[in-house]
C-alpha positions in Angstrom: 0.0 0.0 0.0 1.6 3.4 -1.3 1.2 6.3 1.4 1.4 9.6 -0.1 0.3 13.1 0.6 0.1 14.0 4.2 1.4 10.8 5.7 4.6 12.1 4.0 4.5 15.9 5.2 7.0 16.0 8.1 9.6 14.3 5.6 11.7 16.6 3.4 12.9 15.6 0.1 16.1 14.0 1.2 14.3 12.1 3.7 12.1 11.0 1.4 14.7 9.5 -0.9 16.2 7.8 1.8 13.2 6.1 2.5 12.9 5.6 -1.3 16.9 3.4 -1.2 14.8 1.5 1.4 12.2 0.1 -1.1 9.4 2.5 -0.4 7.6 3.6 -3.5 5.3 5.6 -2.0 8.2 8.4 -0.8 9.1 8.5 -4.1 6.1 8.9 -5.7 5.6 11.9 -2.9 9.4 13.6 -4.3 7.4 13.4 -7.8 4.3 14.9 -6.6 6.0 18.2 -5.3 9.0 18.3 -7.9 6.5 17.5 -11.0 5.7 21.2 -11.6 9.0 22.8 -11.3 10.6 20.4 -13.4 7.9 20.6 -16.4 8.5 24.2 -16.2 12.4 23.6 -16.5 11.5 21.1 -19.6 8.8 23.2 -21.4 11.2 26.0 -21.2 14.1 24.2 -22.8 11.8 21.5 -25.9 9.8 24.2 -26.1 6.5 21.7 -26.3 4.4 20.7 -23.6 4.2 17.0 -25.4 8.3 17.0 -25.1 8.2 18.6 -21.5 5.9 15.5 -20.2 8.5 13.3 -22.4 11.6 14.7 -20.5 10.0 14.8 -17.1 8.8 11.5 -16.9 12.2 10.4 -18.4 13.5 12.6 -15.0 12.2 10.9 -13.0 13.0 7.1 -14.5 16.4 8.7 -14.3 16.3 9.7 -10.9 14.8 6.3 -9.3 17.7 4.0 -11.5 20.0 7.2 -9.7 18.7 7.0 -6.3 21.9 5.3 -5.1 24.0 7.9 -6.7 22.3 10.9 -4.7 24.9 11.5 -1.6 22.6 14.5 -0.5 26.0 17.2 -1.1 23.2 19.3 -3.3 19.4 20.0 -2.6 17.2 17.3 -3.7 15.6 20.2 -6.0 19.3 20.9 -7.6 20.1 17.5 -8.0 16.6 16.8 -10.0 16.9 20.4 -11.7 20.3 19.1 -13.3 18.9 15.2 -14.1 15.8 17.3 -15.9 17.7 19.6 -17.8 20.4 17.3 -19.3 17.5 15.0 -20.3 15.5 18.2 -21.9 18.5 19.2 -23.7 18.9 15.3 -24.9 15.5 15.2 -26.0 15.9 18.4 -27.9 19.3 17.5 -29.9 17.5 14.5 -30.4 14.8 16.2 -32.3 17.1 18.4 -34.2 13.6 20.7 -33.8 12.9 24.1 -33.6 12.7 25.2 -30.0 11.3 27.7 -28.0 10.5 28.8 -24.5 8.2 29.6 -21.9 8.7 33.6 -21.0 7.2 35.6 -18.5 6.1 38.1 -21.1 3.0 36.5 -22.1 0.1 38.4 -23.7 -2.6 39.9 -20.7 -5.6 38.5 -22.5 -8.0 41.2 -21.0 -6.1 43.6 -23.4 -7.7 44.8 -26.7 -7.3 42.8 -29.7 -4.5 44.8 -30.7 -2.3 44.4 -27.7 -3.0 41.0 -27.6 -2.1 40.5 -31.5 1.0 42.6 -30.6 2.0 40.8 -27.5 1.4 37.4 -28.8 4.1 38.5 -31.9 6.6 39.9 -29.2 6.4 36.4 -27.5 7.1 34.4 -30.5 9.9 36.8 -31.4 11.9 35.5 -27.8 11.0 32.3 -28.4 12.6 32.7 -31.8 15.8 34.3 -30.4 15.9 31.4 -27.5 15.9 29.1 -30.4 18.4 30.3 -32.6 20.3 29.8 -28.9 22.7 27.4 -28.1 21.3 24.7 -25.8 23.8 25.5 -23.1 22.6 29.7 -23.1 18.6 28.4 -23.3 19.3 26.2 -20.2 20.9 28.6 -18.5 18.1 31.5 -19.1 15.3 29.4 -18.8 17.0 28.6 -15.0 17.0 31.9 -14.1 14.5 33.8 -16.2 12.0 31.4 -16.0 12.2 29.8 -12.9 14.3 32.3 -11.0 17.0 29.9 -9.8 20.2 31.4 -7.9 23.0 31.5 -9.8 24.6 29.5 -8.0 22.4 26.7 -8.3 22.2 27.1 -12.1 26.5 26.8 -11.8 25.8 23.4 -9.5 22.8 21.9 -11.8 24.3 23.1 -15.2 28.0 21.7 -13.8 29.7 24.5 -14.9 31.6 27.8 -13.2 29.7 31.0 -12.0 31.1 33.3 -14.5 30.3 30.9 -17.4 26.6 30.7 -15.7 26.3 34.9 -16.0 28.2 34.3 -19.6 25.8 32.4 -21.0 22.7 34.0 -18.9 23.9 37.5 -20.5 24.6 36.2 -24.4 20.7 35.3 -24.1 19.1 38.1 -22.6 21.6 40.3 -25.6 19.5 38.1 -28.0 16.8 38.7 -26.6 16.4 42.2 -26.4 18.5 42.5 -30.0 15.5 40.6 -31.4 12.9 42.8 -29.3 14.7 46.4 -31.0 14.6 44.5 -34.3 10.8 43.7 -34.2 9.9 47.1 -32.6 11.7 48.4 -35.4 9.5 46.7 -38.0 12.8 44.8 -39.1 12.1 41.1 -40.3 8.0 41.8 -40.3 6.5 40.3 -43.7 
C-alpha cells in the first residue's frame, strides 16, 4: 500500500529518498508529486512543447529512481533533479534536431484589446525565436534563471559548470533577446 500526501508531510525531500533506497515507492512517488511542476516548467522551457516537457520529465524521474543510489545528499534534492531534468531536456531536444522555444514571463494579458493582444502574442514568439536560434547551453541557462528564477549559484551546481560561465551564457541570451525585441519594434524582419 503506497502512502502519499500528508502521511509524507514532516519528511523533506532527502528524507524521502532515503526512504525511497529502502524500497518504499510511495516516498518516491511523494518527491514526484512536489517536484513534478517545477521540473515541467524547466522542460517546457528548454523542448519548447508541452508533449516534449511531459517526455523529458517522466524520463527525469525514471532517471532519478535508476539514480537513487547515486544521490549523496551534497546538493538539494531540487538541484540534483533540476540538473537530471535539464540534461534530459537538452537530450530530447538534440534528439529532435527541432525548432525550440520557451516559456517567458512576457506572455500576452488576455483582457487587453485585440491589438495588444495580436501585438504581445508576436513579441512572444519573437523571444522564443531568439531562445531558439540559442545554443542549448545559453537556453538552459536562461530558462533557470529567467524562467524559474534559480540562484545563480544553483544554475553553476545543476548546469556543472563555473559561475562566471553561468552569468556568460545567462547574458549572451538576454543580448539576443532584447537585439530581437529592438529589431521587431523596429518593423525589421515583419512580412
Amino acid at each position: 500500500m503506497h502512502r502519499s500526501g500528508p502521511a509524507f508531510a514532516v519528511f523533506d525531500d532527502a528524507e524521502l529518498l532515503t526512504r525511497a533506497r529502502g524500497g518504499d515507492v510511495g516516498a518516491f512517488e511523494e518527491v514526484i508529486r512536489r517536484n513534478y511542476g517545477m521540473l515541467f516548467s524547466v522542460a517546457r522551457g528548454i523542448c519548447g512543447r508541452d508533449a516534449d516537457a511531459e517526455d523529458a520529465v517522466q524520463e527525469t524521474f525514471v532517471r532519478a529512481w535508476r539514480a537513487l543510489a547515486t544521490f549523496r545528499g551534497d546538493s538539494q534534492v531540487s538541484t540534483w533533479l533540476y540538473r537530471i531534468a535539464t540534461n534530459t531536456s537538452l537530450s530530447l531536444v538534440t534528439r529532435r534536431k527541432e525548432g525550440v522555444s520557451s516559456d517567458v514571463p512576457d506572455r500576452p494579458d488576455p483582457a487587453s484589446s485585440p491589438e495588444g493582444t495580436v501585438e504581445g502574442m508576436e513579441r512572444v514568439a519573437v523571444v522564443q525565436r531568439a531562445l531558439a536560434d540559442l545554443s542549448e547551453d545559453a537556453r538552459a541557462a536562461f530558462v533557470l534563471r529567467d524562467v524559474q528564477g534559480l540562484p545563480y549559484e544553483e544554475i553553476a551546481e545543476t548546469l556543472d559548470i563555473s559561475l562566471s560561465a553561468v552569468k556568460s551564457r545567462i547574458f549572451r541570451a538576454r543580448q539576443a533577446v532584447a537585439d530581437a525585441l529592438s529589431a521587431h519594434d523596429r518593423g525589421e524582419g515583419r512580412a
